[in-house]
N, C-alpha and C positions, 0 to 999 in steps of 0.2 A: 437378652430379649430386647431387641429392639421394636420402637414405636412404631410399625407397620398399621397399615389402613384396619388390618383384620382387630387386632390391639385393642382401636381407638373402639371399635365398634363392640367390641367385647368388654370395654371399660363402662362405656356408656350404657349399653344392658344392666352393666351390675350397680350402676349407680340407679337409674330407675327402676332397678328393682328394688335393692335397698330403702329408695324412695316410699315405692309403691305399699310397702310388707306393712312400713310406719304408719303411711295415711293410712292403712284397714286396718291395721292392726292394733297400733297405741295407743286408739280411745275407747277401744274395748277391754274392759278392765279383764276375761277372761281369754282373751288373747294377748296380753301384756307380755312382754319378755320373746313372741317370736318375733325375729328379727333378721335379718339378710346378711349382715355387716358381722356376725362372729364368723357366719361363714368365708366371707371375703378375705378379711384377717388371715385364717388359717389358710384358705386356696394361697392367696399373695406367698406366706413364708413356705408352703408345701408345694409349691409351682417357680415363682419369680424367682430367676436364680442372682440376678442382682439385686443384692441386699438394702442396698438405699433403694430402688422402683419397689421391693417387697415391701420394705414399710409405708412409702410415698402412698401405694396402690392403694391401701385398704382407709387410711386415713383423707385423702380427697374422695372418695366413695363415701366417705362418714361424713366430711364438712359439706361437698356440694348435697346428700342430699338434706343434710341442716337448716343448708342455704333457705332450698327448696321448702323446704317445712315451715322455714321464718315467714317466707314470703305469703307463701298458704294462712298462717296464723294473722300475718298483719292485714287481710282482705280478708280476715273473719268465714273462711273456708275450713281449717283445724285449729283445732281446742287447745295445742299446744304450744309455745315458743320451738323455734328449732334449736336457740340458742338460751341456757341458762347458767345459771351458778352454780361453780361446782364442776362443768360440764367437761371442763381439760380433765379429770382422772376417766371420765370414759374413751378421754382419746389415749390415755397413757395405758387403760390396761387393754385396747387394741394393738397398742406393739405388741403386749406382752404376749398376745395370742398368735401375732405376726412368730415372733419366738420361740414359740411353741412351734408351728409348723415349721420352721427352718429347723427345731431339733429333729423330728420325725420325718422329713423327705424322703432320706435316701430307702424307706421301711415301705414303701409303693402301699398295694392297697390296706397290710397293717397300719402303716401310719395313718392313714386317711381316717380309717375307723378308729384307730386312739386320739386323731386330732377330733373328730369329731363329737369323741366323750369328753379327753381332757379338755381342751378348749370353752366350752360351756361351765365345767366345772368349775376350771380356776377363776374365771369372770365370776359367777355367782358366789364363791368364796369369797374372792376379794372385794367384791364389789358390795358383798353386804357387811363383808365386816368396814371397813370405809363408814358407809352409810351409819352403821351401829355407832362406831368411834364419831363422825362428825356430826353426824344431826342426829343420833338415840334420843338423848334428852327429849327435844322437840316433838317423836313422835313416840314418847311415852317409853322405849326402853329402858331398863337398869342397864346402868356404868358395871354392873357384874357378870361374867360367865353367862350368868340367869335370860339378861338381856341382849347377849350375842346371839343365846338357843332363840331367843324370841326372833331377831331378827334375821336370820338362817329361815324358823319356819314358815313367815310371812312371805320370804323371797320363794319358798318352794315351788309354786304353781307359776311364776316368772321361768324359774329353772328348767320346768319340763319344758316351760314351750320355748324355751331356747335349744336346749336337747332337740326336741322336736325338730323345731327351725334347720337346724345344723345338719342333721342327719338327711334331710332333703336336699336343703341347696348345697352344701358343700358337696357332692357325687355330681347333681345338676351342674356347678357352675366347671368341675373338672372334664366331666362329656361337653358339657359347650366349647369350653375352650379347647379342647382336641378335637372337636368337630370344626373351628374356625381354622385354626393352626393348621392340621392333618387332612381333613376330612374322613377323622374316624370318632363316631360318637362312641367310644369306649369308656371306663371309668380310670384304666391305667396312665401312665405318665410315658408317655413318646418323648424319645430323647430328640 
């Protein structure tokens, strides 16, 4: 895949989406967890057939729209830093979802709906055990089993709405870019 005009302009979409999902969606505590960027992850490894642009892709959509969010927070616009501590294992378990979709490509629209379950999955896995192991203590978990299930079921309603999230934009961001690329809004993968 080379960096054609249609590309740049299909990159830029998904970073202002990505952008966009955060400013509505991250300071609302019952929208927490939907988010643009699992699904870019998985489009990148289940579309980008070069494997350095597949991971590049999903990870500059995560930092600029960070950027984006810093700059928002520092002029007292959003509530959050774009930028915090801690914050490289959310860029680490993006490859991992990148990886994910490079397993499932050649599985067309099976793969799309397993990337779309597993994807969500192993992030909310991994990400709350993470959370559990590094800052449990601080937010009142047990060091046992006890306090892994605790923090498993607090991340639950994050989980659905990444499910959620996923299940939308990744079909969406697959018809976009075969509508730029082809000019067929389909959900399959044009060689």
């Amino acid at each position: 895949m080379k960096l054609s005009k249609q590309i740049i302009i299909f990159f830029f979409i998904l970073v202002v989406t990505s952008a966009l999902v955060k400013i509505i969606c991250a300071p609302q505590i019952n929208l927490s967890g939907f988010t643009a960027v699992i699904a870019v992850s998985l489009f990148a490894g289940l579309r980008i057939q070069d494997k350095k642009l597949a991971f590049l892709f999903p990870l500059l959509t995560l930092f600029i729209s960070d950027v984006l969010l810093q700059a928002l927070h520092a002029v007292n616009v959003f509530p959050y830093e774009g930028f915090y501590s801690g914050q490289i294992i959310n860029y680490v378990l993006f490859i991992v979802l990148t990886l994910i979709g490079i397993a499932l490509r050649n599985y067309k629209t099976a793969g799309v709906i397993a990337a779309a379950f597993i994807g969500p999955t192993v992030f909310f896995l991994l990400s709350n055990l993470i959370v559990w192991k590094t800052q449990g203590a601080a937010m009142g978990y047990n060091k046992d089993i006890s306090g892994l299930w605790q923090s498993y079921s607090f991340g639950l309603p994050f989980y659905r709405n990444s499910l959620i999230s996923t299940f939308i934009f990744l079909p969406v961001f697959i018809m976009l870019y075969n509508w730029f690329m082809y000019r067929k809004f389909v959900l399959q993968f044009s060689k």
